[in-house]
Structures are given as C-alpha cells and as structure tokens.
PyMOL commands that place a pseudoatom at each C-alpha (Angstrom):
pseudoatom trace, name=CA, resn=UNK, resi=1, chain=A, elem=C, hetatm=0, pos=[111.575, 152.193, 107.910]
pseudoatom trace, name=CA, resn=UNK, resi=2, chain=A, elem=C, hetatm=0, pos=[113.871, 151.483, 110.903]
pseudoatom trace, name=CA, resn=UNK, resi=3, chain=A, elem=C, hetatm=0, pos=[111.428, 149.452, 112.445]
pseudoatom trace, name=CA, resn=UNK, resi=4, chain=A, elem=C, hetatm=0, pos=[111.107, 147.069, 109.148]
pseudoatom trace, name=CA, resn=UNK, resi=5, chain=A, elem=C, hetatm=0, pos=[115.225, 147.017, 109.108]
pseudoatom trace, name=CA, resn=UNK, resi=6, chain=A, elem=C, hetatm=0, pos=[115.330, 146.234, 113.093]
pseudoatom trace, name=CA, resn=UNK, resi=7, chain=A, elem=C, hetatm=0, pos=[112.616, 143.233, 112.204]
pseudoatom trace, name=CA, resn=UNK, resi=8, chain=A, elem=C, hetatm=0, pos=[114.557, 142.149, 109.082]
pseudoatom trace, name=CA, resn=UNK, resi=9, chain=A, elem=C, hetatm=0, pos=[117.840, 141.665, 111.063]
pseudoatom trace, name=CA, resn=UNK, resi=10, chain=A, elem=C, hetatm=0, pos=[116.141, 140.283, 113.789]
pseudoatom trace, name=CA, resn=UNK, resi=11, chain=A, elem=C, hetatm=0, pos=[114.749, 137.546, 111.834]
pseudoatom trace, name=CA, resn=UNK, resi=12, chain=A, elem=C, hetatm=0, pos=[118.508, 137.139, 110.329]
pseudoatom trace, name=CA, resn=UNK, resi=13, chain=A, elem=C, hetatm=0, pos=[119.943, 136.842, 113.313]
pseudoatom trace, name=CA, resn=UNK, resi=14, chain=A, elem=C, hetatm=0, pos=[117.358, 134.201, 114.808]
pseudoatom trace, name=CA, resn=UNK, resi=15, chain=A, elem=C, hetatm=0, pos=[118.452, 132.179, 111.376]
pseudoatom trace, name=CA, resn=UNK, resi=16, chain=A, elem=C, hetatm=0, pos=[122.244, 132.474, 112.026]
pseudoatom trace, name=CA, resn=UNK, resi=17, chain=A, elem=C, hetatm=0, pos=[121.429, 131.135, 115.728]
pseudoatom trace, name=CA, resn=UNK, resi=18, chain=A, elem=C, hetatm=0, pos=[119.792, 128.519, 114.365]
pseudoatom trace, name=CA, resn=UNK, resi=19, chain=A, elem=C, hetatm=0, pos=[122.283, 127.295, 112.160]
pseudoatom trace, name=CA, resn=UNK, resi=20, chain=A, elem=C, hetatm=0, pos=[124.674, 127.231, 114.818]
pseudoatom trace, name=CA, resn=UNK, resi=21, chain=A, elem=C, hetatm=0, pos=[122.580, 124.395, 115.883]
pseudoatom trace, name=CA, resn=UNK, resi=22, chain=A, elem=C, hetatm=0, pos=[124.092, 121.297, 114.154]
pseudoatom trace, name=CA, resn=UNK, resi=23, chain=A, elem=C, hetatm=0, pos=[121.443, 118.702, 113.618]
pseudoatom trace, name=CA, resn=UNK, resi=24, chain=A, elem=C, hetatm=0, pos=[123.201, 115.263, 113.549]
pseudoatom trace, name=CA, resn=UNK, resi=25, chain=A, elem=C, hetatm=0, pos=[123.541, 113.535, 110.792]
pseudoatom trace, name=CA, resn=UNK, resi=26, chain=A, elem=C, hetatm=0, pos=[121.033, 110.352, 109.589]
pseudoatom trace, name=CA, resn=UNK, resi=27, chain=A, elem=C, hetatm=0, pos=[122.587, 107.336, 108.173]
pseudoatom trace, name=CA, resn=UNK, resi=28, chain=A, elem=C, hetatm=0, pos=[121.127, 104.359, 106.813]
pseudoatom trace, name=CA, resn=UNK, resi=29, chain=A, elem=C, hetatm=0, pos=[122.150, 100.923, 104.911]
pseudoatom trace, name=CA, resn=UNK, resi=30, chain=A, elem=C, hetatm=0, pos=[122.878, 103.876, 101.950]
pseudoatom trace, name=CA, resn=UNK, resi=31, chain=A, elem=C, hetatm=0, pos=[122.173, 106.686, 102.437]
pseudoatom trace, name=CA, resn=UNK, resi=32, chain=A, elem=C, hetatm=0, pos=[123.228, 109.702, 104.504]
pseudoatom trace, name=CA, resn=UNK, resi=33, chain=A, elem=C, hetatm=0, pos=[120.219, 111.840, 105.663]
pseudoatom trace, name=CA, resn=UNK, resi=34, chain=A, elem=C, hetatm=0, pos=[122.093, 115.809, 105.487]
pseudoatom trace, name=CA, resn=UNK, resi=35, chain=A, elem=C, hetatm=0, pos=[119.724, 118.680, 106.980]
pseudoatom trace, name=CA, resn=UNK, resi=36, chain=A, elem=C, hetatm=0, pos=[119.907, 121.519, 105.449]
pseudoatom trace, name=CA, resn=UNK, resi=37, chain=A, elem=C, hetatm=0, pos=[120.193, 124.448, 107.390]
pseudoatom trace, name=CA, resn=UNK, resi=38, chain=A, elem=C, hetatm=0, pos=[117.750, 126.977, 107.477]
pseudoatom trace, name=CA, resn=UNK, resi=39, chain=A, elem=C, hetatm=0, pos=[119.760, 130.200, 105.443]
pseudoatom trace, name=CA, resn=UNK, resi=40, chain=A, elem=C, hetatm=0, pos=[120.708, 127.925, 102.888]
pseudoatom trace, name=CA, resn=UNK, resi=41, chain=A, elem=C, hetatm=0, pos=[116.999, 126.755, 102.763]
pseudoatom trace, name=CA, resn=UNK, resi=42, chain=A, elem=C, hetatm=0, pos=[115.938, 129.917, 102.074]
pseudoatom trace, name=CA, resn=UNK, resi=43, chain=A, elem=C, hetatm=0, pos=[118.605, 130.580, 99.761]
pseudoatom trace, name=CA, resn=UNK, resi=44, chain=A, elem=C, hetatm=0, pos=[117.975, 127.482, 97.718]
pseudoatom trace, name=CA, resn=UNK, resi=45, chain=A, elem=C, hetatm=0, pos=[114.215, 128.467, 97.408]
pseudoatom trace, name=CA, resn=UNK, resi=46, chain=A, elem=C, hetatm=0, pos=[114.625, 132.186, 96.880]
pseudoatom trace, name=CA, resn=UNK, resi=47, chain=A, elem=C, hetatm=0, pos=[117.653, 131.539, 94.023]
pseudoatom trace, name=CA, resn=UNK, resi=48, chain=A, elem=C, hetatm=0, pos=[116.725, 128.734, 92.287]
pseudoatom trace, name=CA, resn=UNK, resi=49, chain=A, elem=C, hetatm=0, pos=[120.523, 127.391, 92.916]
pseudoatom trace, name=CA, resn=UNK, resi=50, chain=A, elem=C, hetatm=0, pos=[122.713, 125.678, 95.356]
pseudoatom trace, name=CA, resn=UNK, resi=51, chain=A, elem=C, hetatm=0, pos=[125.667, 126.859, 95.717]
pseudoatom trace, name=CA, resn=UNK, resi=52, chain=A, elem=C, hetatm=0, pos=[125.016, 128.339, 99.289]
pseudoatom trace, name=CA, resn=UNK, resi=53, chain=A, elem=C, hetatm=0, pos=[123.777, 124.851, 100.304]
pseudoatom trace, name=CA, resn=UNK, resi=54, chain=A, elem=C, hetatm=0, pos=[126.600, 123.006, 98.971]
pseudoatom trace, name=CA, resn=UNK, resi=55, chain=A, elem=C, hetatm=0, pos=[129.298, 125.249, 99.726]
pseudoatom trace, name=CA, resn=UNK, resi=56, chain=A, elem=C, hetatm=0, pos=[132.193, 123.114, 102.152]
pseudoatom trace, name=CA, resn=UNK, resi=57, chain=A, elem=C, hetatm=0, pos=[129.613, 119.491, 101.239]
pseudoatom trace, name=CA, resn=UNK, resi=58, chain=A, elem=C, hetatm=0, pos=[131.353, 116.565, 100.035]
pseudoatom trace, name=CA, resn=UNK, resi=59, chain=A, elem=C, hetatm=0, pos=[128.329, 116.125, 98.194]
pseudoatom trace, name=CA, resn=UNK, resi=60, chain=A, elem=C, hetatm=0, pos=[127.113, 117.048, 94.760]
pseudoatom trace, name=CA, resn=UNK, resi=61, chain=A, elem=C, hetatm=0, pos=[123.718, 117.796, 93.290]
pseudoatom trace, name=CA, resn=UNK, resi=62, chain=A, elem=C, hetatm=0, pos=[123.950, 116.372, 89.682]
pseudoatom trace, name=CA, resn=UNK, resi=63, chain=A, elem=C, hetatm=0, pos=[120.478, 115.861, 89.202]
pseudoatom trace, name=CA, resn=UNK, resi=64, chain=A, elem=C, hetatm=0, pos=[119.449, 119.199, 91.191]
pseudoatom trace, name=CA, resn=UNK, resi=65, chain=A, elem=C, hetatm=0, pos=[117.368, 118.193, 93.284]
pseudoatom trace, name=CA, resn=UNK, resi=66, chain=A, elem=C, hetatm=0, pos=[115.026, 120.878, 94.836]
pseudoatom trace, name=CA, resn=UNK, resi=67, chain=A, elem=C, hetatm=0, pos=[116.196, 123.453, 92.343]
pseudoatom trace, name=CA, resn=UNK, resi=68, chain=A, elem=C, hetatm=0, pos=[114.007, 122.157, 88.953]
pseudoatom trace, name=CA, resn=UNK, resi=69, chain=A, elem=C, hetatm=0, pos=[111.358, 120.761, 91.117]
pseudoatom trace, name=CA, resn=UNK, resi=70, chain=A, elem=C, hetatm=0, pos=[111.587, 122.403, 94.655]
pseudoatom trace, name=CA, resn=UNK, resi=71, chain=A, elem=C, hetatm=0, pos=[108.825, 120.173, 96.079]
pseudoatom trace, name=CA, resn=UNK, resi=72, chain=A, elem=C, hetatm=0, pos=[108.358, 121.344, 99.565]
pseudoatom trace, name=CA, resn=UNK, resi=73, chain=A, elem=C, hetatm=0, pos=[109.898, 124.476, 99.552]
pseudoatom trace, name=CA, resn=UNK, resi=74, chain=A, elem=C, hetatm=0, pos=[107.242, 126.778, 99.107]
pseudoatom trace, name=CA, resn=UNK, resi=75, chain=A, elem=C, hetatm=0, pos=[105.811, 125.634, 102.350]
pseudoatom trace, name=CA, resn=UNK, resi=76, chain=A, elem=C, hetatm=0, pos=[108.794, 125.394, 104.242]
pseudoatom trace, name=CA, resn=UNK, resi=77, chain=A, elem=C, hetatm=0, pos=[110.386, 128.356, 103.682]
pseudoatom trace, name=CA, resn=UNK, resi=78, chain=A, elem=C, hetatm=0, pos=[107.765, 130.642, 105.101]
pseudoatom trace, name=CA, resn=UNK, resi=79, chain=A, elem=C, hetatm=0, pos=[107.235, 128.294, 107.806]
pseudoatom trace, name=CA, resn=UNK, resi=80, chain=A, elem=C, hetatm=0, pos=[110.977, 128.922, 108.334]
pseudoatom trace, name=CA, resn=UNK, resi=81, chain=A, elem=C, hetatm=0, pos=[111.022, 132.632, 108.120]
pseudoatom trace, name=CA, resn=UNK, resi=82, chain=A, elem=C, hetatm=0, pos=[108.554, 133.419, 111.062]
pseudoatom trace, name=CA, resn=UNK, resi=83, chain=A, elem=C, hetatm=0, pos=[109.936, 130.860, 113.289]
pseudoatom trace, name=CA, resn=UNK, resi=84, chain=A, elem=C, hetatm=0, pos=[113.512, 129.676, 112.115]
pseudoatom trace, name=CA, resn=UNK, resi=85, chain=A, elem=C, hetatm=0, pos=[113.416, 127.316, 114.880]
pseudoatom trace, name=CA, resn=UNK, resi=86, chain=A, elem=C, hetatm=0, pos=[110.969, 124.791, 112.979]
pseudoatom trace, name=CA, resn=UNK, resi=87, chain=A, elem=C, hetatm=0, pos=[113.637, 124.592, 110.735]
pseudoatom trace, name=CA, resn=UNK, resi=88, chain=A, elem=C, hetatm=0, pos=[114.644, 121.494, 112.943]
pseudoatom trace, name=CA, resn=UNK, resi=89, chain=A, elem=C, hetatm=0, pos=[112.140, 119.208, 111.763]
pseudoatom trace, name=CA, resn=UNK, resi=90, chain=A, elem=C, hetatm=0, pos=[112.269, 119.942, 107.886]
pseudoatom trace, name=CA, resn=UNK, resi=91, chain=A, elem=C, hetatm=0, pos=[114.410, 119.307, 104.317]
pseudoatom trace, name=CA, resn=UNK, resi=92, chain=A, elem=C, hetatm=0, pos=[116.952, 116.434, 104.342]
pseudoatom trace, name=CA, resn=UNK, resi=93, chain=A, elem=C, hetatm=0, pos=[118.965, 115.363, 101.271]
pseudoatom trace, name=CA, resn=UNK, resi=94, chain=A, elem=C, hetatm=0, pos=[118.865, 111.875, 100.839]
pseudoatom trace, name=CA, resn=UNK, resi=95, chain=A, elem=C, hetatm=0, pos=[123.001, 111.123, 99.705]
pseudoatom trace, name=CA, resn=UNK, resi=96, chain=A, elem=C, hetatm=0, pos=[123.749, 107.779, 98.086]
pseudoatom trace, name=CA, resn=UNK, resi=97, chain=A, elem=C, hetatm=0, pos=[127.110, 107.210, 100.037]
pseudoatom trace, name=CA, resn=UNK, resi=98, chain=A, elem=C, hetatm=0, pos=[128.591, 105.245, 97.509]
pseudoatom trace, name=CA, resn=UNK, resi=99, chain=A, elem=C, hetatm=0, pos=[128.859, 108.289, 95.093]
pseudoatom trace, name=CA, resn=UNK, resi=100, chain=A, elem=C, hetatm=0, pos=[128.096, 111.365, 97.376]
pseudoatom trace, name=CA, resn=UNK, resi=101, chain=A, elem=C, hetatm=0, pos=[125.188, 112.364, 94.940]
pseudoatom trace, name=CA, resn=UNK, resi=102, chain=A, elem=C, hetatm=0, pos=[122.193, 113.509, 96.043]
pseudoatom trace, name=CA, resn=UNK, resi=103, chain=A, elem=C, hetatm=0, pos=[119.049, 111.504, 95.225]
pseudoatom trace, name=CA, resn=UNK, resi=104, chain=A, elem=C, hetatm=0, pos=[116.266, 113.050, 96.629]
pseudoatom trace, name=CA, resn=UNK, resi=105, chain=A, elem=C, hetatm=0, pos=[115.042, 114.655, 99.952]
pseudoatom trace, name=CA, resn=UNK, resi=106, chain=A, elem=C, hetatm=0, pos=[112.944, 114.305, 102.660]
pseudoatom trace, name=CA, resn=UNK, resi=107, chain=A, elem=C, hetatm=0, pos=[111.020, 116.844, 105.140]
pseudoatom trace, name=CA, resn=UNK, resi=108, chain=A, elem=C, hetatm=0, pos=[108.937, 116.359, 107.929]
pseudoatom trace, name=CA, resn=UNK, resi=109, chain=A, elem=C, hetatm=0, pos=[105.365, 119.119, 107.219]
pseudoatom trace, name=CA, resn=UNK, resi=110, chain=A, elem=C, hetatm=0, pos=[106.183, 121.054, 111.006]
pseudoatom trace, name=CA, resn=UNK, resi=111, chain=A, elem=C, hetatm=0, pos=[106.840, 120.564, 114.542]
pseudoatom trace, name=CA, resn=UNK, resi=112, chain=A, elem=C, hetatm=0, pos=[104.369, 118.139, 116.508]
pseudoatom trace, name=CA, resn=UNK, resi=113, chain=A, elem=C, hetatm=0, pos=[101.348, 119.520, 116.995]
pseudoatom trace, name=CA, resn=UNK, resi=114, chain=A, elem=C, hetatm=0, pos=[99.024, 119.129, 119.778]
pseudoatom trace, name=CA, resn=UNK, resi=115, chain=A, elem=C, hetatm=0, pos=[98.659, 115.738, 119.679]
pseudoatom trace, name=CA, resn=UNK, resi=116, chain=A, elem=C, hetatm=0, pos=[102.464, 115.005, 118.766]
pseudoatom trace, name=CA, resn=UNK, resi=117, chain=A, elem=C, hetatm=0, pos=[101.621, 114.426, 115.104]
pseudoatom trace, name=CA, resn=UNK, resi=118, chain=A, elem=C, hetatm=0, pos=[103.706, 114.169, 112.772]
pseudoatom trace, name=CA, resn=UNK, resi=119, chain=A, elem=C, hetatm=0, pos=[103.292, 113.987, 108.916]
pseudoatom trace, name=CA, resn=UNK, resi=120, chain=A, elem=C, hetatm=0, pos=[106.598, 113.243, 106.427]
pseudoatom trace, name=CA, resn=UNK, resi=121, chain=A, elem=C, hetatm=0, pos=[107.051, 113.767, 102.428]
pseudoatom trace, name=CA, resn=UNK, resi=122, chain=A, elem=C, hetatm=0, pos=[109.488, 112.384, 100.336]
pseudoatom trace, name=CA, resn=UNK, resi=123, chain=A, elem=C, hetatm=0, pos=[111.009, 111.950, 96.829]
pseudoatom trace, name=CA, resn=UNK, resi=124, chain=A, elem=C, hetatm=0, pos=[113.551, 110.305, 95.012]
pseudoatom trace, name=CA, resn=UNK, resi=125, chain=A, elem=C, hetatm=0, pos=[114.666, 110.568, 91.684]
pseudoatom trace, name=CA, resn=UNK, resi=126, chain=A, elem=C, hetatm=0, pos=[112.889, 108.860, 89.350]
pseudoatom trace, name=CA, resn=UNK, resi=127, chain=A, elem=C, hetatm=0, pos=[116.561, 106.703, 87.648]
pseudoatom trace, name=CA, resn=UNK, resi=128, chain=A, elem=C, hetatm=0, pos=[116.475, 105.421, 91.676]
pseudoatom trace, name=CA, resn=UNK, resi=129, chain=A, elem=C, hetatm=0, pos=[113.145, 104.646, 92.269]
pseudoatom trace, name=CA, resn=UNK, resi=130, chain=A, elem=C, hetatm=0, pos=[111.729, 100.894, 93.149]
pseudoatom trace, name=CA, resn=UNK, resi=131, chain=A, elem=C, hetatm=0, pos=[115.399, 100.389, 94.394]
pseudoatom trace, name=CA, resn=UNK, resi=132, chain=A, elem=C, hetatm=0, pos=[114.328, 100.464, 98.510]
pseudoatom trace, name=CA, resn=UNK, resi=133, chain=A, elem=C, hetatm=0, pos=[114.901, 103.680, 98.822]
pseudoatom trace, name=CA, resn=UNK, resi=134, chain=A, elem=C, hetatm=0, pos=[112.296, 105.421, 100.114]
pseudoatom trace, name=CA, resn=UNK, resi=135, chain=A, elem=C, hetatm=0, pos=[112.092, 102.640, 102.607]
pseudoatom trace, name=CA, resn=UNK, resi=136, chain=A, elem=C, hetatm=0, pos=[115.570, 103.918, 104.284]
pseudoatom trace, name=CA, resn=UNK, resi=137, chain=A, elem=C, hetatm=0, pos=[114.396, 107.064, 103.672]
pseudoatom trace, name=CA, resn=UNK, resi=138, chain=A, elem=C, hetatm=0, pos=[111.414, 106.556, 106.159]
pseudoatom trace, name=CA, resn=UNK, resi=139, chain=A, elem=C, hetatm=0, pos=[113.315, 104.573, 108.515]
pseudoatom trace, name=CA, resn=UNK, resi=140, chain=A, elem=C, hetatm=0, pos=[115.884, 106.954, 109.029]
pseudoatom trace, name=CA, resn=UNK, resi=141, chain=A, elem=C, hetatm=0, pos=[113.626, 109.636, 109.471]
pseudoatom trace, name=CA, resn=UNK, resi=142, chain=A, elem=C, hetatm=0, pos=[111.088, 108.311, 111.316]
pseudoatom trace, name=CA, resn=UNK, resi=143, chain=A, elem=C, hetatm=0, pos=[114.068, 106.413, 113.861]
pseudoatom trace, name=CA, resn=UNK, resi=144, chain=A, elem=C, hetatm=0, pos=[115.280, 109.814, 114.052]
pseudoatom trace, name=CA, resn=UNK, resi=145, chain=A, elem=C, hetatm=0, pos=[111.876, 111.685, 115.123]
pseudoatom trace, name=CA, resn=UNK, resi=146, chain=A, elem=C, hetatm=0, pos=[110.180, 109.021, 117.585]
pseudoatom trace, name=CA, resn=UNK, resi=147, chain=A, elem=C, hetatm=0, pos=[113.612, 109.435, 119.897]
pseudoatom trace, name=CA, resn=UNK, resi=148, chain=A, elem=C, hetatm=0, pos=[112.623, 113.461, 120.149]
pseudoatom trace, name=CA, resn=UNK, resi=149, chain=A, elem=C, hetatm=0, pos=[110.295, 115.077, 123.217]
pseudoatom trace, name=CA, resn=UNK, resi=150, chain=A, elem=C, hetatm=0, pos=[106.416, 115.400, 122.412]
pseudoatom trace, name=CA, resn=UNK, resi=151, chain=A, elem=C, hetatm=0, pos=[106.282, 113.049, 119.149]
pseudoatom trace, name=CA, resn=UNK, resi=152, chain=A, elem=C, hetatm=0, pos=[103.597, 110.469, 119.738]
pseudoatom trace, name=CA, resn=UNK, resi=153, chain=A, elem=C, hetatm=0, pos=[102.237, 109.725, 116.365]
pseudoatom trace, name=CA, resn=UNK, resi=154, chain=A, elem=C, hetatm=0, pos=[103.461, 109.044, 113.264]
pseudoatom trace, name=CA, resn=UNK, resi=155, chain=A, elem=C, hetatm=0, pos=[101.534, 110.281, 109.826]
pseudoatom trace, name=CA, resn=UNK, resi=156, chain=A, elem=C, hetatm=0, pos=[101.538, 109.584, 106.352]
pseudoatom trace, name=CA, resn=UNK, resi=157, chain=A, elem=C, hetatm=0, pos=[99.207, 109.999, 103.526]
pseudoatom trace, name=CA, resn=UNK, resi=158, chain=A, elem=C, hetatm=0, pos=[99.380, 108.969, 99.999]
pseudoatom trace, name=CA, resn=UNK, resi=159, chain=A, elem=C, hetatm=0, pos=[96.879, 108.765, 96.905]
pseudoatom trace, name=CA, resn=UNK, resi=160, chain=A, elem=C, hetatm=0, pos=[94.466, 105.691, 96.857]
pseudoatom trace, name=CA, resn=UNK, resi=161, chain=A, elem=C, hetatm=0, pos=[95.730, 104.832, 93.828]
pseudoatom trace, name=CA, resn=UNK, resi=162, chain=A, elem=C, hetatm=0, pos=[99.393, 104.477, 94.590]
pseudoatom trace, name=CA, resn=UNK, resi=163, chain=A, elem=C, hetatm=0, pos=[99.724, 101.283, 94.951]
pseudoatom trace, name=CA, resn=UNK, resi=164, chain=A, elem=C, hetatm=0, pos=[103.444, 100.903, 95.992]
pseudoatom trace, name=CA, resn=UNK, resi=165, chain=A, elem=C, hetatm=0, pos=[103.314, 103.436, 98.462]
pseudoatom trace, name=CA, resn=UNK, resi=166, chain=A, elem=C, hetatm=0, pos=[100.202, 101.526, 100.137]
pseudoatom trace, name=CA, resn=UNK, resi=167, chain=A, elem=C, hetatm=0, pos=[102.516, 98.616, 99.835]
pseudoatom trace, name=CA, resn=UNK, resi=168, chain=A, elem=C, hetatm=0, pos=[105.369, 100.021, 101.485]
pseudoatom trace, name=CA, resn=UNK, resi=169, chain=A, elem=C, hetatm=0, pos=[103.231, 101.813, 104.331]
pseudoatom trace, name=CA, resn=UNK, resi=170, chain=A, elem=C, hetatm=0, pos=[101.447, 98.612, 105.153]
pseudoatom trace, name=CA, resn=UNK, resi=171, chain=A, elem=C, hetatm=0, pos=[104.725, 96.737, 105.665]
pseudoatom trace, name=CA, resn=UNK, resi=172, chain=A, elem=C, hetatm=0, pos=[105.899, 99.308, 107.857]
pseudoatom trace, name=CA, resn=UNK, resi=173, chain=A, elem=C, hetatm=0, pos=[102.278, 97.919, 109.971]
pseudoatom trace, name=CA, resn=UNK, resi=174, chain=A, elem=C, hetatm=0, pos=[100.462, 101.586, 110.023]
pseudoatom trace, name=CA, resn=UNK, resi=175, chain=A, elem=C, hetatm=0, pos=[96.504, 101.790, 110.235]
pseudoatom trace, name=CA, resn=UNK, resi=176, chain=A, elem=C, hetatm=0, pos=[94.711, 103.447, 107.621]
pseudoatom trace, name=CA, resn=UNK, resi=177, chain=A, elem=C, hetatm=0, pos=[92.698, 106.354, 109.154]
pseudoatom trace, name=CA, resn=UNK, resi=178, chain=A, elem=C, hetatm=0, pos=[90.413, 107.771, 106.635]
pseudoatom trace, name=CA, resn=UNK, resi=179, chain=A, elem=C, hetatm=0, pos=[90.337, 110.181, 103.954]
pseudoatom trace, name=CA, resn=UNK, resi=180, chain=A, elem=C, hetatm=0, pos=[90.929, 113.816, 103.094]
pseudoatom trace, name=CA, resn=UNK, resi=181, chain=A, elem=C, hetatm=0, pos=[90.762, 115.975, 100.376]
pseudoatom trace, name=CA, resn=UNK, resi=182, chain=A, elem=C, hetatm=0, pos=[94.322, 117.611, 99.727]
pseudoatom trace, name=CA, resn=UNK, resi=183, chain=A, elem=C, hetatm=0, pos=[93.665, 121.188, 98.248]
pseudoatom trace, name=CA, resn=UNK, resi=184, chain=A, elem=C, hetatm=0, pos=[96.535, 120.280, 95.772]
pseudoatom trace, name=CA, resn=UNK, resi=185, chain=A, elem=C, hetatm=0, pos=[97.082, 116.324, 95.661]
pseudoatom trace, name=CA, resn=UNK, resi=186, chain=A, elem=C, hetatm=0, pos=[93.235, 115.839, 95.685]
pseudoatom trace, name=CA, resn=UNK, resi=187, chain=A, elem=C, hetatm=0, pos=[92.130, 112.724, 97.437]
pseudoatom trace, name=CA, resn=UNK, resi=188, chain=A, elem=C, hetatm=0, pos=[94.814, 110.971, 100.138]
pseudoatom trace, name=CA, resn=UNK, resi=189, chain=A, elem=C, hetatm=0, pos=[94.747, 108.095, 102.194]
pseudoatom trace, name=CA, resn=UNK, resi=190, chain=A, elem=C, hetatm=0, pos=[95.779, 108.463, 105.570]
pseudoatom trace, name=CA, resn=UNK, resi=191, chain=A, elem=C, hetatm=0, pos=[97.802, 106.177, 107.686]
pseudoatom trace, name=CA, resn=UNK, resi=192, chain=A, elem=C, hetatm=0, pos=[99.265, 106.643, 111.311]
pseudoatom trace, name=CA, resn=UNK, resi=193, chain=A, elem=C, hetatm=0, pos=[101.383, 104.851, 113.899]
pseudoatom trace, name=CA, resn=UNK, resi=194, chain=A, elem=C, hetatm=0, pos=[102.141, 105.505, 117.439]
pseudoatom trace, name=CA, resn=UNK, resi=195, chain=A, elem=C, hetatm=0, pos=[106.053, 106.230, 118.245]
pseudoatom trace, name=CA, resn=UNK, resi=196, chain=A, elem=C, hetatm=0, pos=[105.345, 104.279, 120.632]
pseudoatom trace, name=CA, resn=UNK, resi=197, chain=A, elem=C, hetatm=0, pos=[105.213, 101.284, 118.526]
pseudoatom trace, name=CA, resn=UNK, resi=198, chain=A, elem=C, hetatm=0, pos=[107.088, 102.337, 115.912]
pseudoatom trace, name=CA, resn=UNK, resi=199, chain=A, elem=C, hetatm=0, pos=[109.747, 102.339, 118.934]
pseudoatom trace, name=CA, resn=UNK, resi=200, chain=A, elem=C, hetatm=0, pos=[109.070, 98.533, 119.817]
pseudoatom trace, name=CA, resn=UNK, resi=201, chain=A, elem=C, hetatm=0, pos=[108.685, 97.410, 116.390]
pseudoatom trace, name=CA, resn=UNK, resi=202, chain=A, elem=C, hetatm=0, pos=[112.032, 98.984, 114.784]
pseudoatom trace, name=CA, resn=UNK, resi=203, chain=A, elem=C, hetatm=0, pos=[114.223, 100.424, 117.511]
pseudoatom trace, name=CA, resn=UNK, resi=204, chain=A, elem=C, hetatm=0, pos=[113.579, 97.754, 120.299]
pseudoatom trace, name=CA, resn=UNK, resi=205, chain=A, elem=C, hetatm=0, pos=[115.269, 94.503, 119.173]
for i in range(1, 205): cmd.bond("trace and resi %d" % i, "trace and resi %d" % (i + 1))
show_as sticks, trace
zoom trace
C-alpha cells in the first residue's frame, strides 16, 4: 500500500514538473495553436469537463471540443501517465483568434521514433470545415515539429476515400507510401515527407 501511494505521487509529481514546462505558443494566419498541459489532459479525459483546462484561458470551449467527442484522448492519456514527458508532442486546441473559441484540436500520435517519424491527427468542427483550416492547422504544427532535435520525417494517413484530405496532403507535395489496415479506421493511405524538405519547401523562403 505505501509502495502504490509512493508510485502514485511520484507519477504526480513528474506531471507537475512537466507542466512547469511552458510549450510556446503556435500561431497561424487564424488560429492560435494552445497545448494543453498534461494534468489538465488527464483531467479533461478522466472528467468529461474542462474547467481545469480552461481555468485562467482567454479562451472558451462553446462547442466542447474533446469533451462530447474526446478523439485522441484515450490514447494520449495513458501515453501521458507512464511518461508525462511525451506530453510535449501531443493535444493542441486550435483557437479562432478572432473570437477566442475553440474549433478543434490537433495532436501529434508520440515522440519520434527510431527513425524520427512522426504521425499527426486533427479535427475541426464540422460549422468550420472546408474553410482552410486544417491547412493552418498542419502548417503550424508541422513548422513547429521539423525545428525540434531527432524529427526527420513527417507522416500522415487518411482513408482512400477522402478525397479532400488526399487533396490537401498532395498540395502540401508528400509521397504516398502504401497501405495499412488501421485496427479502428480500417484501410488508410499513407503519405510522408522528410523535415528536411518540408524545411526548404515552407520555412526556407
């Protein structure tokens, strides 16, 4: 019993040193990019609610987003609790500037992995969808993530019948990879880019 206690605050404490780490803040043409720290990820997730998260945010949530569909939660909270650290790399919500209302969210799947891979999910709300942005979504995160140590490819899947999505990922001048069978999307496309490039194409000009 004292040894579960000494592990629980252990893991509590490695969350309230991560917070102290302030990730910086991602703006695009419209949107501000807000990380959400990892207690108040948890919190979110674990209470269905966000006050925690929004407590001291000029922001609001009208539309909750991540409390009636919590999208990647599930797998990043867990992720989170074993290695609070990793909470670095996951949920953003995507703020419309012009109103401070959040419209959706954004979350890279983990930390590189051995070949500096990394994969990204999105959504927006469907009353601002076809309006660009999940294009500033991407390019804020992914002008973010190719300036940080060990990223070296960029990775994005979507379903072969999503036509817009192709669209957009094709503009952006990935290659399509392949296939794979998602366990709960079913079938995905997959697309990659170097940072590398990604760097010259976006960031270099």
């Amino acid at each position: 019993m004292q040894r579960k206690n000494l592990l629980s605050y252990s893991c509590a404490n490695c969350i309230r040193l991560c917070n102290n780490l302030v990730m910086k803040l991602i703006q695009t043409e419209r949107l501000d990019l807000h990380h959400i720290e990892a207690e108040d990820l948890i919190a979110l997730f674990e209470n269905r609610n966000d006050t925690q998260a929004l407590t001291g945010k000029a922001f609001t949530n009208p539309l909750r987003v991540l409390i009636d569909f919590q999208g990647p939660l599930a797998w990043r909270v867990p992720q989170v609790k074993v290695n609070p650290d990793i909470n670095k790399w996951f949920v953003r919500w995507a703020v419309l500037r012009s109103t401070q209302e959040i419209i959706g969210s954004s979350s890279f799947h983990g930390a590189p992995d051995e070949n500096g891979m990394m994969e990204i999910g999105l959504g927006v709300e469907a009353a601002f969808q076809r309006q660009g942005f999940g294009r500033e979504i991407l390019r804020g995160m992914w002008g973010w993530v190719v300036t940080e140590p060990g990223v070296k490819v960029l990775r994005y899947t979507v379903s072969p019948t999503n036509t817009p999505s192709i669209g957009l990922i094709n503009d952006f001048g990935f290659t399509y990879m392949g296939e794979q069978l998602d366990e709960i999307d079913g079938p995905e496309s997959i697309y990659e880019l170097s940072a590398e490039e990604y760097r010259n194409k976006f960031l270099n000009r």
